[in-house]
N, CA, C and O of each residue as an XYZ file, in Angstrom:
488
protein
N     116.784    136.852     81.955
C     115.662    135.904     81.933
C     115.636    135.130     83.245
O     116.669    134.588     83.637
N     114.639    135.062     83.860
C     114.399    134.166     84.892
C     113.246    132.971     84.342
O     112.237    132.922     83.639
N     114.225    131.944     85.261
C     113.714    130.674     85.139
C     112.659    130.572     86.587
O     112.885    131.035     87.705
N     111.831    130.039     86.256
C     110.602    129.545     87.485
C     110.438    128.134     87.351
O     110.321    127.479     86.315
N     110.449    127.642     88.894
C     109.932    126.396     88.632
C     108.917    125.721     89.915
O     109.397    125.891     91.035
N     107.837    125.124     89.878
C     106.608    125.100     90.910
C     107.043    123.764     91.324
O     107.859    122.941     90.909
N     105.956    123.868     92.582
C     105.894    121.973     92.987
C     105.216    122.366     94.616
O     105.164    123.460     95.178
N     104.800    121.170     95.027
C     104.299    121.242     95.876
C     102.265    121.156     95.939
O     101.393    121.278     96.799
N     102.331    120.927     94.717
C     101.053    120.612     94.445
C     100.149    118.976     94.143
O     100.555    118.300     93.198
N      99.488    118.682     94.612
C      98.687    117.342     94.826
C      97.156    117.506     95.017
O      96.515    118.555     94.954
N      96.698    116.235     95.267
C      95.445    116.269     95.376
C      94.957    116.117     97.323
O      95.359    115.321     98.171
N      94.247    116.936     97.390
C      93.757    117.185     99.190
C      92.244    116.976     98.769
O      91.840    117.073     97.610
N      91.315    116.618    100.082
C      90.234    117.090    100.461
C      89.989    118.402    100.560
O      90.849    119.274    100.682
N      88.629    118.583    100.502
C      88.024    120.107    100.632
C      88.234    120.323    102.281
O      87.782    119.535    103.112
N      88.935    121.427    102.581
C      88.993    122.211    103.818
C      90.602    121.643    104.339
O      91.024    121.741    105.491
N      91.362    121.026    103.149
C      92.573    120.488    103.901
C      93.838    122.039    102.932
O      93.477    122.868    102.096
N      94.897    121.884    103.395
C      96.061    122.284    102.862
C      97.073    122.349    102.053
O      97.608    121.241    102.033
N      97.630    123.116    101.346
C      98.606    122.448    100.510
C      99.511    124.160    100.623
O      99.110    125.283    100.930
N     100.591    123.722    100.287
C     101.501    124.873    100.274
C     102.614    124.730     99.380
O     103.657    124.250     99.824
N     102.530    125.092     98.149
C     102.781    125.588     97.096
C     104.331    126.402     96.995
O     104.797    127.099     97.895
N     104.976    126.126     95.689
C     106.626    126.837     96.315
C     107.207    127.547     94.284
O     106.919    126.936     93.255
N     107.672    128.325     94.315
C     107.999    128.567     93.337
C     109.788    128.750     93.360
O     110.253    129.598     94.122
N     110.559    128.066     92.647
C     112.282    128.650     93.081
C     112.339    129.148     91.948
O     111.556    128.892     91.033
N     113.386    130.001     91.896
C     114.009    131.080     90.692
C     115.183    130.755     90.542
O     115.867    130.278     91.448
N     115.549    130.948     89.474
C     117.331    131.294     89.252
C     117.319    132.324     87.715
O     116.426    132.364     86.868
N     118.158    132.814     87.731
C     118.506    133.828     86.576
C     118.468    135.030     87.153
O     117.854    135.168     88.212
N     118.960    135.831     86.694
C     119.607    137.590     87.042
C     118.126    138.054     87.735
O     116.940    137.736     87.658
N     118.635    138.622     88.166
C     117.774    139.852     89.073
C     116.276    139.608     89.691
O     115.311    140.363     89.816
N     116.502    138.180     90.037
C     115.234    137.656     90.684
C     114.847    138.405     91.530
O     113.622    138.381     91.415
N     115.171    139.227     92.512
C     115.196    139.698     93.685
C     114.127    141.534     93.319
O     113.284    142.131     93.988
N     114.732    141.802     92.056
C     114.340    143.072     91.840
C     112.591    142.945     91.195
O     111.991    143.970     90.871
N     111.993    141.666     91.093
C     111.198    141.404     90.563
C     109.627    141.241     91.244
O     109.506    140.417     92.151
N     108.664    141.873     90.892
C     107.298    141.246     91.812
C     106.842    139.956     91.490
O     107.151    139.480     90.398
N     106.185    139.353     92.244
C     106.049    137.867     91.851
C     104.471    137.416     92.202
O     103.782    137.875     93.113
N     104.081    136.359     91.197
C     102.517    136.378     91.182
C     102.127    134.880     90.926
O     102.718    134.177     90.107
N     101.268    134.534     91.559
C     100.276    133.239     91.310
C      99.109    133.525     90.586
O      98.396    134.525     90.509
N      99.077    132.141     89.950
C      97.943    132.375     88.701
C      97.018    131.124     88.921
O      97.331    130.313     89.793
N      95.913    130.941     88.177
C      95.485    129.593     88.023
C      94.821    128.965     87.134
O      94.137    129.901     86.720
N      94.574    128.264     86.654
C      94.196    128.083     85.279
C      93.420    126.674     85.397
O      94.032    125.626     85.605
N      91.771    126.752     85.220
C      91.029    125.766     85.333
C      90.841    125.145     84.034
O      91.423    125.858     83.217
N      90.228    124.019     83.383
C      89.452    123.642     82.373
C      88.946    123.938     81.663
O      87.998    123.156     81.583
N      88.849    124.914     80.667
C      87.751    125.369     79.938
C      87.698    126.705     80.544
O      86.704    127.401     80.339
N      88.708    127.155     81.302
C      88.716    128.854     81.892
C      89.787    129.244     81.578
O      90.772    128.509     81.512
N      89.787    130.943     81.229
C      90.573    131.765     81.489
C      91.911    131.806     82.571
O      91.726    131.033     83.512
N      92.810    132.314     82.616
C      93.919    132.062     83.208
C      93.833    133.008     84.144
O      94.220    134.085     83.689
N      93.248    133.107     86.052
C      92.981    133.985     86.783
C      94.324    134.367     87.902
O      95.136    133.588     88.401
N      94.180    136.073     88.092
C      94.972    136.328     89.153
C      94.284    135.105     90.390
O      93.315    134.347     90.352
N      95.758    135.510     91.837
C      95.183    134.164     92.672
C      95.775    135.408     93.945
O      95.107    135.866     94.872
N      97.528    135.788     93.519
C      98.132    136.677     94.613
C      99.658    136.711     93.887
O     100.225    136.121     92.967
N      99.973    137.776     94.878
C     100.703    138.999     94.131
C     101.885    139.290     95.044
O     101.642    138.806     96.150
N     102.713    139.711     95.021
C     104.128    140.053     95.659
C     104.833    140.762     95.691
O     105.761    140.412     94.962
N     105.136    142.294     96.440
C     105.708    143.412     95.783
C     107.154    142.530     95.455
O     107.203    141.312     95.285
N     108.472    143.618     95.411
C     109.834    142.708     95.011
C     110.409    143.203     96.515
O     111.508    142.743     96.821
N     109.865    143.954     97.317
C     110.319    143.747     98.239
C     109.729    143.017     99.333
O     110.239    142.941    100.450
N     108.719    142.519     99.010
C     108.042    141.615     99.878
C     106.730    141.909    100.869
O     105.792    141.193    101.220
N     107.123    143.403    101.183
C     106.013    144.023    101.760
C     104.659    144.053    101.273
O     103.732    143.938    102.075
N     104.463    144.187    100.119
C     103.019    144.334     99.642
C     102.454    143.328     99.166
O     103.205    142.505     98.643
N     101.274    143.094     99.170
C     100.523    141.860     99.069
C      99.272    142.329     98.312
O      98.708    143.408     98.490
N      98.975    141.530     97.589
C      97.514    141.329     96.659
C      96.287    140.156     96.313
O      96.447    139.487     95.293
N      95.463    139.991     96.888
C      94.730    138.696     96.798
C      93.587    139.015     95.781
O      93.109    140.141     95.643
N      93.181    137.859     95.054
C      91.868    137.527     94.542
C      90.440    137.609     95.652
O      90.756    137.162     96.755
N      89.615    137.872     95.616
C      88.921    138.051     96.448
C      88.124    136.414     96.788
O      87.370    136.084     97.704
N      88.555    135.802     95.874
C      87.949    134.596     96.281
C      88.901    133.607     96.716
O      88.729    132.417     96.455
N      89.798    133.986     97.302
C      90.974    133.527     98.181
C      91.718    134.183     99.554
O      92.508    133.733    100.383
N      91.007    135.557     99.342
C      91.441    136.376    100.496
C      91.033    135.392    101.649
O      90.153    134.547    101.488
N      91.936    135.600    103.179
C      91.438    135.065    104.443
C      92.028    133.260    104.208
O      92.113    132.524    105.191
N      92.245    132.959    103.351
C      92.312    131.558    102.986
C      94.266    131.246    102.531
O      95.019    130.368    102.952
N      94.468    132.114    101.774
C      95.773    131.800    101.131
C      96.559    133.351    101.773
O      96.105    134.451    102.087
N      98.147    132.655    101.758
C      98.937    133.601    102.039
C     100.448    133.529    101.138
O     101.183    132.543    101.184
N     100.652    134.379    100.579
C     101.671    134.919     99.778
C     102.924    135.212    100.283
O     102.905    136.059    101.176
N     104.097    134.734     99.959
C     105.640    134.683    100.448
C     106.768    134.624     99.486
O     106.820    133.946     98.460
N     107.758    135.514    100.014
C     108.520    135.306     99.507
C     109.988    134.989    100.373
O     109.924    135.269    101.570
N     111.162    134.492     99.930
C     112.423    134.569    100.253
C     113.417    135.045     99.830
O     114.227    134.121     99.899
N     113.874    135.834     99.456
C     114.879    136.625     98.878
C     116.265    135.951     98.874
O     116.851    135.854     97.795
N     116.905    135.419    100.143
C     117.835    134.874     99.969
C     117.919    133.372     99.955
O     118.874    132.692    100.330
N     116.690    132.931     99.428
C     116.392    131.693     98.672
C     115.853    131.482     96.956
O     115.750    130.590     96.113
N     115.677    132.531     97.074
C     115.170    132.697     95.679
C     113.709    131.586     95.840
O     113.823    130.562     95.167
N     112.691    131.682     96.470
C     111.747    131.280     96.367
C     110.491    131.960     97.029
O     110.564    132.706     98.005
N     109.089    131.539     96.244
C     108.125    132.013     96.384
C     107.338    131.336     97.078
O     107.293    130.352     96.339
N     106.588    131.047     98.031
C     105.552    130.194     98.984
C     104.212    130.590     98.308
O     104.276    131.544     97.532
N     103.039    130.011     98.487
C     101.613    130.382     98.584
C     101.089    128.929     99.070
O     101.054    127.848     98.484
N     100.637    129.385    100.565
C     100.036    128.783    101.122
C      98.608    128.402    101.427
O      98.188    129.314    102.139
N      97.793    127.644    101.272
C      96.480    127.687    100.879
C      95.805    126.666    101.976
O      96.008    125.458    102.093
N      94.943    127.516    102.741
C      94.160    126.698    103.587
C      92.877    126.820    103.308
O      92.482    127.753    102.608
N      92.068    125.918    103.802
C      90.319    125.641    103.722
C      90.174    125.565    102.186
O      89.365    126.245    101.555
N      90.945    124.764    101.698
C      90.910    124.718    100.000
C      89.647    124.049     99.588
O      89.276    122.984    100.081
N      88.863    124.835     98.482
C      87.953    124.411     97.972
C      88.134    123.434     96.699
O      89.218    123.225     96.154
N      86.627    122.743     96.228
C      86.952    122.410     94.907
C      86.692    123.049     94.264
O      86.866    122.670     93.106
N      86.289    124.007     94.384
C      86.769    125.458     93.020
C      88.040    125.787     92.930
O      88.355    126.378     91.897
N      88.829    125.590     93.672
C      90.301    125.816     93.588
C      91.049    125.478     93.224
O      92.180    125.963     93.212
N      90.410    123.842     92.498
C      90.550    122.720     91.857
C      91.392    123.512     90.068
O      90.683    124.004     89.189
N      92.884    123.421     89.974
C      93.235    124.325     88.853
C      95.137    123.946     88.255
O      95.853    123.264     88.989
N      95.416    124.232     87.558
C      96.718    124.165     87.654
C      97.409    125.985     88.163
O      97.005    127.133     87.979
N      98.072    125.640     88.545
C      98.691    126.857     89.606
C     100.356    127.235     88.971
O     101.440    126.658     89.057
N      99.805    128.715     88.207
C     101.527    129.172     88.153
C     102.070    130.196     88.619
O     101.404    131.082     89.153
N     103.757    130.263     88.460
C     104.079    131.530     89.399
C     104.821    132.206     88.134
O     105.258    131.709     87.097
N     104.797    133.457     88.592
C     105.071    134.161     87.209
C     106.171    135.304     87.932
O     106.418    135.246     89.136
N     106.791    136.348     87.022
C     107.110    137.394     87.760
C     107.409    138.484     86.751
O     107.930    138.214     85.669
N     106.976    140.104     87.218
C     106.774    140.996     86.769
C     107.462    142.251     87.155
O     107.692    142.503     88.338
N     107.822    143.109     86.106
C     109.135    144.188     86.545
C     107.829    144.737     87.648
O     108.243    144.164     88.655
N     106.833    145.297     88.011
C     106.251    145.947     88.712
C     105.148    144.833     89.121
O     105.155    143.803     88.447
N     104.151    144.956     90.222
C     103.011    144.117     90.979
C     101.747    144.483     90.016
O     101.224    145.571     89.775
N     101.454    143.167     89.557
C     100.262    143.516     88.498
C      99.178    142.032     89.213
O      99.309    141.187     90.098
N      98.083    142.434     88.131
C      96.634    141.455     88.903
C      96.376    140.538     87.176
O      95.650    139.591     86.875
N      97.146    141.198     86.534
C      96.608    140.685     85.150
C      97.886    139.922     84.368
O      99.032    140.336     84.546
N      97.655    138.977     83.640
C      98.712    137.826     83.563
C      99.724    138.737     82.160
O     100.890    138.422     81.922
N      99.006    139.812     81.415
C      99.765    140.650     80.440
C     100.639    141.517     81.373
O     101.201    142.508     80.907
N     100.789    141.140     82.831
C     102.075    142.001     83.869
C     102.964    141.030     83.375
O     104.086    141.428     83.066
N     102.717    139.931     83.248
C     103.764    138.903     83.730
C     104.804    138.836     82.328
O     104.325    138.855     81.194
N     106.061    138.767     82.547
C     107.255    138.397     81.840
C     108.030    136.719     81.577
O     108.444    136.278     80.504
N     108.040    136.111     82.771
C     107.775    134.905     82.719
C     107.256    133.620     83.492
O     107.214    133.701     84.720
N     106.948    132.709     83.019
C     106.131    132.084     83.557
C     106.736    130.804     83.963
O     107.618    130.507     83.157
N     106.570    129.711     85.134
C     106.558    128.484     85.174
C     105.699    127.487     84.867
O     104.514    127.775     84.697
N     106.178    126.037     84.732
C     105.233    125.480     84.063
C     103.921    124.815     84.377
O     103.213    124.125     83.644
N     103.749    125.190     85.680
C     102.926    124.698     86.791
C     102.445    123.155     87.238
O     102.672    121.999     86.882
N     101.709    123.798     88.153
C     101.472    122.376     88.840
C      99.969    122.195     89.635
O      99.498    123.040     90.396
N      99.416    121.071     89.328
C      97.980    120.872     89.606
C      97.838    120.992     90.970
O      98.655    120.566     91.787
N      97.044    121.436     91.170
C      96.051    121.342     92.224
C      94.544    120.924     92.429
O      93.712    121.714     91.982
N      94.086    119.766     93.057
C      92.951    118.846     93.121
C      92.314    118.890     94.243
O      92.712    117.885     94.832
N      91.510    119.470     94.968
C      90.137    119.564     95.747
C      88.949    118.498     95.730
O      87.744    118.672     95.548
N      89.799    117.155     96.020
C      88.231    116.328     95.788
C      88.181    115.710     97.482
O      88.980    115.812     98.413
N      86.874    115.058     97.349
C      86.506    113.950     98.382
C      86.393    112.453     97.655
O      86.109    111.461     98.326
């Protein structure tokens, strides 16, 4: 079982930054793909980006591509997603999850952290 845990999330202006962190501990973090999610108000729980387990491969939402970038550390046991020109649609709570293989759909995911808001206002 792996444990996840988020932070790095607050409230910014539209077009400002925030960069987002997920740490792990429990067995075989390393062998695992790893994924951001987001979860608005009254919405469905959406892919955001994706992480092979070796780090090489990458997967974006299309309404984040060009904007956010996906990371990992292996010998930190942590996950980055970095998010620039943030909208207030982006406005969501944000989780990191992780999956024996790289999936877009949250039925990949095995387990989850408990996340952390993210706010897009002026």
């Amino acid at each position: 079982q792996v444990q996840l845990e988020e932070s790095g999330g607050g409230l910014v202006q539209p077009g400002g930054s925030l960069r987002l962190s997920c740490a792990a501990s429990g067995r075989a973090f390393s062998s695992y793909a790893m994924g951001w999610f987001r979860q608005a108000p009254g919405k469905e729980r959406e892919f955001v980006a994706a992480v092979s387990w070796t780090g090489r491969n990458t997967y974006y939402a299309d309404s984040v591509k060009g904007r956010f970038t996906i990371s990992r550390d292996k010998a930190k046991n942590t996950m980055v997603l970095q998010m620039n020109s943030l909208k207030p649609e982006d406005t969501a709570v944000y989780y990191c999850a992780t999956a024996p293989i790289i999936a877009t759909v949250p039925g990949g995911y095995n387990s989850w952290g408990q996340g952390t808001q993210v706010t897009v206002s002026s």
